[in-house]
N, C-alpha and C positions, 0 to 999 in steps of 0.2 A: 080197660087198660089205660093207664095212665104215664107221660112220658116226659122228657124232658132230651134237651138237644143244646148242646154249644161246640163250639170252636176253639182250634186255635190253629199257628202257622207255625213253620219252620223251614227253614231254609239246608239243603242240605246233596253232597253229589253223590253220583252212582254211577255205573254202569253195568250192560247186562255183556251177561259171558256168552257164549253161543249164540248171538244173535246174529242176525242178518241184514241189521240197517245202521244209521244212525246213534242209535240209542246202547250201540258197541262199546261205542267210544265218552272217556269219561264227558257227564256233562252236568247240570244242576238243577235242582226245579225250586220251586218257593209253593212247596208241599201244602197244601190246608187239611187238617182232618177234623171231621164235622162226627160227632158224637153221639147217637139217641142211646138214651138207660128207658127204659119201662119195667115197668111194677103191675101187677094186677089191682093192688088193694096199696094205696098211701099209708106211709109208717102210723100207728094209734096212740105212740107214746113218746115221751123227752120234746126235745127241744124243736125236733124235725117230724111231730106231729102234724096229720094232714099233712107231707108232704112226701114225692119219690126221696129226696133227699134234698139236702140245702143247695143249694145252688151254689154258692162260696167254696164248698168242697169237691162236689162235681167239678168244677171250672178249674180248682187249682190242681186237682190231679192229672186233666187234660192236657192242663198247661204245662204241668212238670215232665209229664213225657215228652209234649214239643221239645220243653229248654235240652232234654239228653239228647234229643237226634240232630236238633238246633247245629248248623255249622260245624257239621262232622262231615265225614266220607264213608257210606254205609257203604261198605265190601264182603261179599262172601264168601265166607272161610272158605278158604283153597284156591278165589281163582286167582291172587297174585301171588308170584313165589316168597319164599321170606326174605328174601333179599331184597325184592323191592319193599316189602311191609316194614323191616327196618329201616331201609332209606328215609322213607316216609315219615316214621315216628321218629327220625333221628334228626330229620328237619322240622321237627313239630308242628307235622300235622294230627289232628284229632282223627283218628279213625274209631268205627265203631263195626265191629266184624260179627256179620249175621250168618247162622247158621242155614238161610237158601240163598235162593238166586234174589235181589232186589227189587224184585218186579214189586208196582202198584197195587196188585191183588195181592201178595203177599207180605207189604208192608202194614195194608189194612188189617189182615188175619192176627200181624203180628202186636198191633195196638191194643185190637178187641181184647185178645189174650193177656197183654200185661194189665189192663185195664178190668178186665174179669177177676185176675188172678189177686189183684190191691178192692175188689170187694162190691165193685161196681154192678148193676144191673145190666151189660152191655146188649141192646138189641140191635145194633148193626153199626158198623164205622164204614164212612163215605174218606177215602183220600186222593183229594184230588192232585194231579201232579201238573194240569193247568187250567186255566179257569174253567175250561170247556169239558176236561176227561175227565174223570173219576170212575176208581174202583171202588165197590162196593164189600163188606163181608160183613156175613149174619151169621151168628152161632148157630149150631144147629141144636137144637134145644131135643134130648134124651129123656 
């Protein structure tokens, strides 16, 4: 098996609906999400011969997902009324409106998948929401 792993950051707020602590009330993290692709066998033809893929490409699709969540407010569809969701985009804030709850583990799920889905090998995204946590998600491989 053969792999490959890079980074990137984004900065970005949330909070969660139904909770019980803290993490209720809006607040921000300076998110990292850490990337492995694996391959069984390295590409045998073109440019990305012998390799999982070029690195330059892997790096920049990672990257281009940071830049969307980059300095937004991930919110999940329903828990603010539209009334304040207007507010909000009326004062130009960026919102970015996810269809769960914003938790860590399901930010990660939700990477793997755009990253799956644009052609990637994804074997698991690590996002960390401070140095010390991170969520983990693995695909489950069918």
């Amino acid at each position: 098996m053969y792999g490959l792993k890079t980074e990137a950051c984004f900065d970005s707020a949330h909070f969660l609906t139904d909770y019980y602590g803290k993490c209720e009330n809006l607040h921000g993290h300076r998110w990292r999400m850490v990337v492995h692709v694996c391959q069984d066998q390295l590409q045998t033809e073109g440019t990305m011969r012998d390799m999982v893929l070029d690195f330059g490409v892997f790096k920049r699709m990672v990257r281009d997902l940071a830049e969307e969540l980059d300095h937004t407010f991930l919110v999940e569809a329903g828990s603010l009324s539209q009334q304040t969701m207007d507010c909000l985009e009326m004062e130009g804030f960026t919102l970015t409106v996810l269809p769960f709850r914003t938790t860590a583990e399901n930010l990660a799920r939700y990477a793997c998948e755009r990253l799956t889905d644009a052609g990637l090998p994804v074997a698991q995204v690590d996002l960390y929401e401070t140095p010390n946590n991170c969520a983990i998600y693995r695909p489950t491989v069918v």
